[in-house]
N, C-alpha and C positions, 0 to 999 in steps of 0.2 A: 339518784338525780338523773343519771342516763338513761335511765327508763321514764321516770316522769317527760324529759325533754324528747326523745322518741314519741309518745304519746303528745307534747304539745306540737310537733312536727306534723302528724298525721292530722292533728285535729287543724291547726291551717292549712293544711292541702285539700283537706273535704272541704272548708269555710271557703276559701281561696276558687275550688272546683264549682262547689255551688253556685258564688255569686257569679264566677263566667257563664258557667251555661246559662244562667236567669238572662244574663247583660248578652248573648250571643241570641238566644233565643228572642230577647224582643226587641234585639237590632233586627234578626229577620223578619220578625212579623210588622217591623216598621216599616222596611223596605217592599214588604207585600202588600201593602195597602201603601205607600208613599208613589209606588212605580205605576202602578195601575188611573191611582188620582190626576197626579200631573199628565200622563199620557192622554188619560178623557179631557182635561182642561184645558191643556196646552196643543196636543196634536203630538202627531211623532216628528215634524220638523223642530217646530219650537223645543218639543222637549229635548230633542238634540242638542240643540244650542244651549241649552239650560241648563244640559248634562256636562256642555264643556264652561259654560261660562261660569257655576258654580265650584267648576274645581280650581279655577284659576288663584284663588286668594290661596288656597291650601299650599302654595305656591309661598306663600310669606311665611309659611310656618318653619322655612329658614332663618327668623330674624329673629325665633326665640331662643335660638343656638344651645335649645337642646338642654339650658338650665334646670328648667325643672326636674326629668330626669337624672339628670347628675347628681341634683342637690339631694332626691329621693334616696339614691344609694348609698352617698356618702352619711346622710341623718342614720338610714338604718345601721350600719356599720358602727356609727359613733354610738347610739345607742347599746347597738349588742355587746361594743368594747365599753360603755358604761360611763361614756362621754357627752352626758346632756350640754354642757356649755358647748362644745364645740359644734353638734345639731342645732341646737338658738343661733349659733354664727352663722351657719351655711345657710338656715333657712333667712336670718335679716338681711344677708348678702345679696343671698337670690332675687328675695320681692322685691329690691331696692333697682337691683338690674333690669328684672322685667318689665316693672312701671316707669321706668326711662326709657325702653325703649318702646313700650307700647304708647307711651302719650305721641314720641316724635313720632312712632310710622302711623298713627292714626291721622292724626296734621299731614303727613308726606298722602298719603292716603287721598283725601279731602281733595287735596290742593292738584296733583296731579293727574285723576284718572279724569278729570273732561276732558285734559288736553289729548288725550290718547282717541283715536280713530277705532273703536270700536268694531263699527259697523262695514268696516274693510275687511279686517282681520276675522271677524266670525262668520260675515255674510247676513249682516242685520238691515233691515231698510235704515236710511238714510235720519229718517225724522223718529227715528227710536233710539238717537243717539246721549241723549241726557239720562233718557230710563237707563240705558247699562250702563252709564259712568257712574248713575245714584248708587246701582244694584249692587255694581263690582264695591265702592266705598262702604256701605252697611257692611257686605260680606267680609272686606278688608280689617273690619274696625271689630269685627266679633270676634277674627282670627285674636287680634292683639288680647281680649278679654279674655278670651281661652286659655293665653298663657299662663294669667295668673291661676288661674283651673291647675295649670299644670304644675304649680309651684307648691299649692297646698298637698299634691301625693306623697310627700318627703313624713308628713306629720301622720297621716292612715300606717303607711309602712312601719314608720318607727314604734308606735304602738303595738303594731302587730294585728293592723286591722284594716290588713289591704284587701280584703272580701267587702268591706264596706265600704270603702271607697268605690268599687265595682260595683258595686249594689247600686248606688249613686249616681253614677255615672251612665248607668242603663236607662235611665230616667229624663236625661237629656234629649236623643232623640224624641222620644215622647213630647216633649215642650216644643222642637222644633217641628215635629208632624203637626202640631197644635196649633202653631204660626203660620205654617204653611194652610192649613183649612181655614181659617180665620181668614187671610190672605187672599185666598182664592174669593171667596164668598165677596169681597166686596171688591175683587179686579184680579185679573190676568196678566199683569205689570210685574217686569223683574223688578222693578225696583222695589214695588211691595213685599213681594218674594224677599229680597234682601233684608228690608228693614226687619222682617218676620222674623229673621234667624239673628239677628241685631239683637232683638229686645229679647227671644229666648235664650240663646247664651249668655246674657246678663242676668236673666230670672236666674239660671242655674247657678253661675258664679255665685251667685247670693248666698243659696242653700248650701252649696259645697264649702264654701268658708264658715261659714255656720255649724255645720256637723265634723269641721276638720278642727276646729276650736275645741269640741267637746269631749272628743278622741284623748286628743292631746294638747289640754294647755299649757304642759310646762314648757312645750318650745311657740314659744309669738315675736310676731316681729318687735323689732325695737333699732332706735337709731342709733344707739350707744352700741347695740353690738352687730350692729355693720361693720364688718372687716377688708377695707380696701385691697389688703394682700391676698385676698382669698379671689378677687377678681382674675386676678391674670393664671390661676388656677380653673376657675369657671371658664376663663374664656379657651383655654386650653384643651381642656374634655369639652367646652360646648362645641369649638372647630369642627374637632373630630365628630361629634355628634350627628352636626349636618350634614353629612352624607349620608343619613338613613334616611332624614324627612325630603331630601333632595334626590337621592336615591329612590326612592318612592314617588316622589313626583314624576321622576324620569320613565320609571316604570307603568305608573298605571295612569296617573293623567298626559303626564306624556304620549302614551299611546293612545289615546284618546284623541289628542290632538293629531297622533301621526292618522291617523284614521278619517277625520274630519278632511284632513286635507288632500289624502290621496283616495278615499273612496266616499265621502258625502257625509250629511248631517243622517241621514237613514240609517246608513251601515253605524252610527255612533250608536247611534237608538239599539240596534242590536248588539253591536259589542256587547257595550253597556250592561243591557240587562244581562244577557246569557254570561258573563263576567258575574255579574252577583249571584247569577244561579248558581255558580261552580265553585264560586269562593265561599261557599258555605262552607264547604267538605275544610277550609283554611282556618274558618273561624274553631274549628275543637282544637285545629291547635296552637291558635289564640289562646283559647281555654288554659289550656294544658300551662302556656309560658306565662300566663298572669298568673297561673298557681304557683309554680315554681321561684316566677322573678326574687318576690320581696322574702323568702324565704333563704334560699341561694346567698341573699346580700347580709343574713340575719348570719348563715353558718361563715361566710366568709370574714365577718367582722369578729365571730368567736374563734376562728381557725379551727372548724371541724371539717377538715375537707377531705373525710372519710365518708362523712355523711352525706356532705356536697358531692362525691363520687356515683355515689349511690344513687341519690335522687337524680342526677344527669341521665343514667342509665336506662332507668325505669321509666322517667319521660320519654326520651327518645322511643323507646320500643314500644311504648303505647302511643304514640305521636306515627309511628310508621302503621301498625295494624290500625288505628281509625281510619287514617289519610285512604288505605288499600280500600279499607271498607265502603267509606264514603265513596269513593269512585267508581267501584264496580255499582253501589246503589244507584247513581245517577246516570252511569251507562245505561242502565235498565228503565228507570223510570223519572229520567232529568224533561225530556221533550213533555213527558204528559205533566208533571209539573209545569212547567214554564207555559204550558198552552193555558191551563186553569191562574195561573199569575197574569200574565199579561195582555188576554184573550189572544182576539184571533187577528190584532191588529200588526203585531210582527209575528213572524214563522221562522222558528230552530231546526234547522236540517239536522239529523242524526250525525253526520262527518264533521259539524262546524262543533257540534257540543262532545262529539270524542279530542278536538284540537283540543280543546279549552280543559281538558280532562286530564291530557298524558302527563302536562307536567305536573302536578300534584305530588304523584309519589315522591319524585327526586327533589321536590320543596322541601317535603317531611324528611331526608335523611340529615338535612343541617340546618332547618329553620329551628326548631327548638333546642339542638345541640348551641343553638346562638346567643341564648339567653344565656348562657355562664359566662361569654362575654361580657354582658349586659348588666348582669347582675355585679358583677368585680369592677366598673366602670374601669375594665383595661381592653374596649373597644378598639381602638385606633387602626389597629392592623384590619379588623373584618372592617371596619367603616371606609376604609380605602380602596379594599378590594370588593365589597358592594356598590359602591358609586362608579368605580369603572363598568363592572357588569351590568348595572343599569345604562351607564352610555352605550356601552355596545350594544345589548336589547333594544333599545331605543330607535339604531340605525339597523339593526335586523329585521325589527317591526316595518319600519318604509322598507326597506329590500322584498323581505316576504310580502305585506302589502301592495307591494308595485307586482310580485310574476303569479301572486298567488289568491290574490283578495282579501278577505278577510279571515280565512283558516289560517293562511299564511300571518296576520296578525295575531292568533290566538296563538301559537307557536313559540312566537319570540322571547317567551319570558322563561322559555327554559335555557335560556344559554347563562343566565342569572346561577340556577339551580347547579348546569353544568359546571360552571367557575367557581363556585364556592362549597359544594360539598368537599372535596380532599383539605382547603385550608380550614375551615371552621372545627371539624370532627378532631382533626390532628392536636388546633389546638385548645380545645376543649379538654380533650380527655392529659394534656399537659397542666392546664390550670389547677383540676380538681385530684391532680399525683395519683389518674390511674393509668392502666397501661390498655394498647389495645385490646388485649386478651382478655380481661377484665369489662371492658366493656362489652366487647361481643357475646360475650359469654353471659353478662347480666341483661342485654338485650333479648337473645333468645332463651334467657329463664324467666323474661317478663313476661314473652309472647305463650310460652307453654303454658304462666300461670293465666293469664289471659285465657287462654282458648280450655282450659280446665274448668276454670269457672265460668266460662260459656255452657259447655257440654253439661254441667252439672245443673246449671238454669236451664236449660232441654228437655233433658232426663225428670226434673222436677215437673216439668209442667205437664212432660207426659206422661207422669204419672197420676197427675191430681185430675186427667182428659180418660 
């Protein structure tokens, strides 16, 4: 039986690995043709504003406090502990909470963004003032629909079929690059733009509850087994929750905003894109933690956290030699990329694309270490000391920003890195009962086996040459 479950371990880690890189990969090539479009459409002032005005709602993705997530972990757990009744609870709990709140902030939504002065705060003419109050509402109302997206991952995981969910999920962007051409073709109006991404996150919803039905229908909602006690539970872990999606907002549309304001809608346009160029190297190890996550939560609900030890290790050290990887690649050949992505309408100095570069590595020593958090939903302690180190970045970002420009903006997000490597790793390697030595030790037998069958894939090819 340890052997067979060893082999079903390995075989969701490949399933799991596959459909990330599928879903990484044509996020990027979404974003290679999304960035280029709007910039010929719109102009590089507009698309500035468009770059800030579209992250604003991502902003609400505070009010889903994080349920979904939560409930994903706890199903898989109940599941592995062989507790379907109690997955049917979490999951009727959850939708029951999310469409309460997504009807009210949809209505809050509607009702309040005309009143808001838009065209102050962004720098919009005067009589464009109804187009972004429509734009920001659409975008506001897709957030709310996306939550329930995010309530059906509890039923992929518990099956064991969270590479499909990913699969899925890749496929999104695609609907909204869809919206977006459609959009464009008959105006150049955000509020069109909004509505576009309105009616695609709702196409998707459809599918995804569709295919999460088929997975798993022994857990569906139902109203009989809504559990009101398991609320103040939900809201408990959702609390803590929010400080990643708030945390993240502070971080990267945040500094967006800080950028807008102390050096222009242009320099956003640069940010921006040279930000996407560099957070490629970020997305493997995305990869890497949506392989891991639902598998992590499968051994922590059987108590094999021998295993769970293991696999923390061996992410980690493949999560450090990509990140190195990727950064020396883009040192090398990041500016001639980014010239052929976004022509010759903004220009990446070699010193602004090494800021955007250094922190990477010290991402990779604790961003994937993060996910045994994640995965145990016993967050609480990294959620608090991540939403600080996003406020700090935040005010580093204007500090740098103000003596430095915008290098000095690409800089700020290592003080994140710097604050949270010592706690996360510590306790990481506590959760999963190994010791540091154990870990270090299974880190640099990752990277040897690594760099073996590198040499070995070398050696082969120069032979068959």
């Amino acid at each position: 039986m340890g052997k067979l479950n060893a082999v079903s371990l390995k075989l969701s880690l490949l399933l799991n690995t596959g459909a990330g890189v599928w879903n990484r990969g044509s996020g990027a090539l979404i974003r290679l043709v999304q960035v280029p479009l709007l910039l010929s459409a719109l102009g590089v002032n507009d698309y500035g504003r468009w770059l800030v005005l579209s992250t604003l709602p991502s902003w609400l993705m505070l009010a889903s406090f994080g349920f979904g997530s939560v409930a994903a972990n706890e199903m898989s757990m109940s599941v592995a502990a062989g507790d379907i009744k109690s997955a049917n609870n979490v999951f009727s709990s959850t939708i029951s909470l999310v469409l309460a709140i997504g009807f009210i902030g949809s209505i809050a939504a509607a009702v309040i963004s005309p009143f808001i002065k838009w065209e102050s705060f962004l720098n919009f003419p005067p009589d464009r003032h109804d187009e972004i109050a429509l734009a920001v509402t659409f975008m506001a109302i897709a957030v709310f629909v996306s939550f329930l997206s995010e309530t059906l991952l509890g039923r992929y995981r518990a099956a064991k079929k969270a590479h499909l969910a990913v699969f899925i999920i890749s496929f999104g962007p695609w609907l909204d690059l869809l919206g977006i051409i459609v959009a464009l073709k008959y105006s150049h109006r955000f509020d069109c733009l909004g509505f576009a991404m309105l009616a695609s996150t709702t196409l998707f919803f459809l599918v995804y509850l569709f295919f999460s039905w088929r997975v798993m229908p022994q857990i569906s909602f139902s109203l009989k087994k809504i559990e009101p006690h398991r609320f103040k539970y939900l809201f408990k872990k959702g609390a803590a929750f929010q400080a990643f999606p708030l945390g993240n907002a502070l971080l990267f549309q945040g500094n967006l905003l800080v950028v807008q304001a102390m050096l222009g809608p242009a320099a956003v346009a640069i940010f921006g894109t040279a930000r996407t160029l560099v957070r490629t190297v970020n997305q493997v190890m995305e990869v890497i933690n949506q392989a891991i996550w639902p598998e992590l939560s499968h051994l922590f609900g059987s108590g094999d956290l021998k295993k769970a030890a293991k696999l923390h290790r061996g992410a980690v050290g493949i999560s450090i030699l990509l990140s190195l990887l990727g950064v020396i690649s883009l040192a090398v050949i990041g500016r001639t990329l980014y010239g052929l992505w976004v022509g010759k309408s903004i220009e990446l100095s070699q010193e602004l694309l090494v800021m955007f570069l250094l922190p990477i590595p010290l991402n990779a020593l604790w961003f994937t270490s993060s996910v045994v958090h994640m995965a145990s939903n016993q967050y609480e302690g990294l959620a608090v000391r991540y939403l600080i180190a996003a406020a700090l970045a935040g005010i580093a970002c204007a500090i740098l920003s103000y003596f430095f420009g915008i290098e000095g903006a690409a800089l700020s997000t290592m003080v994140v890195d710097i604050l949270l490597i010592p706690y996360v790793l510590k306790r990481s390697i506590e959760m999963v009962n190994d010791s540091w030595s154990g870990f270090l030790n299974g880190i640099l037998s990752q990277a040897k086996h690594v760099l073996f069958n590198f040499r070995s894939v070398l050696r082969l090819s120069g032979s068959k040459t």
